[in-house]
C-alpha positions in Angstrom: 107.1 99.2 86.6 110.2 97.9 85.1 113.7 99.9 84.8 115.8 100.3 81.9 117.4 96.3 82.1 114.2 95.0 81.8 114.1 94.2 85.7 110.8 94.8 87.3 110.8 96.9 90.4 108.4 95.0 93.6 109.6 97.6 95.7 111.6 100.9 95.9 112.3 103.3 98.6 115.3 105.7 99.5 117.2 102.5 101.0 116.8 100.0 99.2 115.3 98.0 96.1 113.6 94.5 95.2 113.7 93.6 92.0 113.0 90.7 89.7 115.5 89.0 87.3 115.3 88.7 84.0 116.4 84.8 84.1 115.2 83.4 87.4 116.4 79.7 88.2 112.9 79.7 90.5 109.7 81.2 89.7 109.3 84.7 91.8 113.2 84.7 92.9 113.3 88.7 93.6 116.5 90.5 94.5 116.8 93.0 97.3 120.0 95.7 97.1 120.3 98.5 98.9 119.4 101.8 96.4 123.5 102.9 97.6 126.6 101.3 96.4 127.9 98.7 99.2 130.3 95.7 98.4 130.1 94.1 102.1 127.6 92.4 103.3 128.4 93.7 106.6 131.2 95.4 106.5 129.8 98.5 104.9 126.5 99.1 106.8 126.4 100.5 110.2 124.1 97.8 112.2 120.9 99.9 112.4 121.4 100.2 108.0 121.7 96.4 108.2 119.1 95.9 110.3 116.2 98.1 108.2 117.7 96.1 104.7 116.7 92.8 106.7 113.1 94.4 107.4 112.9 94.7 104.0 114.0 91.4 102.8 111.4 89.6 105.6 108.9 91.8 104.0 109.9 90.6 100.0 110.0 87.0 100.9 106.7 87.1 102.6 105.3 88.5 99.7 107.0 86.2 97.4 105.9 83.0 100.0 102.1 84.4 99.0 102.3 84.4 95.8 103.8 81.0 94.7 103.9 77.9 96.4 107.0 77.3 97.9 108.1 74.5 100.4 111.3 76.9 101.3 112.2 80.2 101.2 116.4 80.5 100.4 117.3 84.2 101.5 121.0 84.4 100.8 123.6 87.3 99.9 126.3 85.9 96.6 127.8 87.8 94.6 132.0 88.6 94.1 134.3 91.7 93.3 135.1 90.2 89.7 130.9 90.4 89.3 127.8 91.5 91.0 129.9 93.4 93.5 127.0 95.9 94.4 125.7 94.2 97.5 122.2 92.1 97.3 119.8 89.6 98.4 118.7 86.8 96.8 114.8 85.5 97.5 114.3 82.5 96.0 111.5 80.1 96.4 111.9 76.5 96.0 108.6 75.2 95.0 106.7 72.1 96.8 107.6 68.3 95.2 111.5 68.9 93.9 113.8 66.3 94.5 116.0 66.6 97.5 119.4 66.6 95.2 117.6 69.2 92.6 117.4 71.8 96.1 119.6 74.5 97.6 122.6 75.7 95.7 121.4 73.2 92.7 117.9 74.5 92.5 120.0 78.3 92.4 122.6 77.4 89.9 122.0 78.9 86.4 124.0 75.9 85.2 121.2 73.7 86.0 119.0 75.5 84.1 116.8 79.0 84.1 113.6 80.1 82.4 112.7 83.3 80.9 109.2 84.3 81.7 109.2 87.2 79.3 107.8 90.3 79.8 104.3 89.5 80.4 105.1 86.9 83.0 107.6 89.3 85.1 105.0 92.0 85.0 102.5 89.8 86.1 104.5 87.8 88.8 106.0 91.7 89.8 102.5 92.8 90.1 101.2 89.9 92.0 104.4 90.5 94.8 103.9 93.9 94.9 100.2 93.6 95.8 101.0 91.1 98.6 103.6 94.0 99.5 101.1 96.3 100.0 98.9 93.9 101.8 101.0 93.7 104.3 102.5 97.1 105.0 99.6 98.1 107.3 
């Protein structure tokens, strides 16, 4: 299932959305948003609202962990007011055997290079998180 700019949808439900993005800097980065506009991180959920986002972001990267390899999971909320002010989570694996200097923000940084999968590799990585998704909702 992808929406109309080409994301593909892992996950949807009246709070919140996970996402892939078009230009990943790591293979099966998926973003997480709540589905209602919020700028703060914090500042604009009520802790309980907070607190059932996070559920759903634990949820995305253990789904993401199962299907790549990854060494580390970054989970971290960027964005700015002058661009991506709509409120999100970023899941990012790093994957086993990259060089210490090439990890954290580097390994994030579209600078540093991204890839694009294409459509046939986002609906199959999409398909592959949403399965691990449903796997582990029971």
């Amino acid at each position: 299932m992808a929406d109309d700019t080409g994301e593909h949808v892992v996950h949807r439900d009246d709070d919140s959305i996970a996402f892939l993005p078009r230009r990943p800097t790591l293979l099966g980065s998926t973003l997480v948003a709540p589905v209602e506009h919020r700028e703060a991180v914090v500042g604009d959920f009520a802790e309980d609202e907070y607190a059932q986002l996070q559920r759903v972001v634990h949820r995305v990267g253990r789904a993401v962990v199962a299907a790549v390899p990854t060494e580390r999971l970054y989970i971290l909320s960027m964005g700015s007011h002058s661009g991506s002010a709509h409120v999100h989570w970023h899941v990012a694996p790093l994957p086993p055997g990259v060089p210490y200097e090439q990890q954290q923000f580097h390994a994030l940084m579209a600078e540093h290079g991204s890839f694009d999968p294409g459509d046939a590799g986002l609906t199959s990585m999409a398909a592959a998180i949403r399965a691990n998704l449903e796997a582990d909702s029971g």
